[in-house]
N, C-alpha and C positions, 0 to 999 in steps of 0.2 A: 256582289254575289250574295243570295240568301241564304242563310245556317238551315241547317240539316231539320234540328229541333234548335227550339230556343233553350236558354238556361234555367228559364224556369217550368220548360216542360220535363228535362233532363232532372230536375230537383223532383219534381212528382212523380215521375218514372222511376228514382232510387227509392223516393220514400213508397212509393206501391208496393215494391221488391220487399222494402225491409218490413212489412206490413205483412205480407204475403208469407214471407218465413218465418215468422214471429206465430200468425193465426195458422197457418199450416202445420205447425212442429205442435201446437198446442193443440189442435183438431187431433191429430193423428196419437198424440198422448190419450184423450179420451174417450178415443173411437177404440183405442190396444187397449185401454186400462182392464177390462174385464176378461181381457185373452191372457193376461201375465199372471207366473206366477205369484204366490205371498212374498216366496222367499226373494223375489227377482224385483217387486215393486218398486223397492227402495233405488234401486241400479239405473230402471226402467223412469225412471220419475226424473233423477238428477242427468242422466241423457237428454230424456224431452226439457227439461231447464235450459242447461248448457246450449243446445242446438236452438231455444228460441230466444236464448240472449245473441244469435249472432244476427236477428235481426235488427235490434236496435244499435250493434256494432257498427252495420253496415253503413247505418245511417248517419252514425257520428262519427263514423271513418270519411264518409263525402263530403259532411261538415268541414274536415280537419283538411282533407283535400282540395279542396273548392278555397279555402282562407288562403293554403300553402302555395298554391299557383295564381290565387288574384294578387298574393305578395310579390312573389319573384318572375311570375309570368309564366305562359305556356309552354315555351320553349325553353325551359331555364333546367340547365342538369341540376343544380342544388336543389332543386323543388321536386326532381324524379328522384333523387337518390335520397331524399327526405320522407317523401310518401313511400318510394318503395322497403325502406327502413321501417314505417308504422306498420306497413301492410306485413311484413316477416315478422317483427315483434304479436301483431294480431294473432298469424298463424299461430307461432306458437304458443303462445297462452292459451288459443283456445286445443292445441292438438293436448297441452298438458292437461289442462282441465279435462278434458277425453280420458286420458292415459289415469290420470291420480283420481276421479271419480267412484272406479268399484274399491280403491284401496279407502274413500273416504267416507262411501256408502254403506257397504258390507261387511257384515259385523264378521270377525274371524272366529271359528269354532274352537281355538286352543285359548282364545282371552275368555270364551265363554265357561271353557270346562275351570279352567283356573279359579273363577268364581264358588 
């Protein structure tokens, strides 16, 4: 029986992805840059970062998955409850990174007046 895609069209097909959202999030930063405001740039910038570091995530999450199932095999639950463990750890670092961004962007007006 012949495969769907081979493995290494499957390899070119994730690394296009993480390609594609990497130059996407970075396109669309500098196509908004002149639509934002002064006071928002800074928020606005560490956004388009965050969002286009999850392209090369994505790619070294396939990395880490593709080594994790040629280990233990395709059908192996230690290899899905392995990857599905990175894949939740991902999530949420990056929803953190989301979340603690304007707190580490945005300067507060009571530390400024303090000055």
């Amino acid at each position: 029986m012949k495969e769907l895609i081979t493995e290494e069209q499957a390899n070119q097909i994730v690394l296009a992805l993480s390609l594609l959202v990497f130059l996407a999030s970075a396109g669309f930063g500098l196509a908004w840059n002149s639509r934002i405001d002064k006071q928002k740039k800074k928020l606005f910038w560490a956004n388009v970062l965050i969002t286009a570091l999850v392209g090369p995530a994505i790619w070294a999450f396939w990395q880490v998955y593709n080594s994790i199932e040629n280990y233990y095999g395709l059908d192996s639950v230690k290899a899905l409850g392995i990857n599905f463990s990175i894949a939740a750890v991902l999530g949420v670092v990056f929803f953190t990174l989301f979340h603690l961004a304007p707190e580490w962007v945005v300067e507060k007006k009571s530390s400024k007046s303090r000055k």
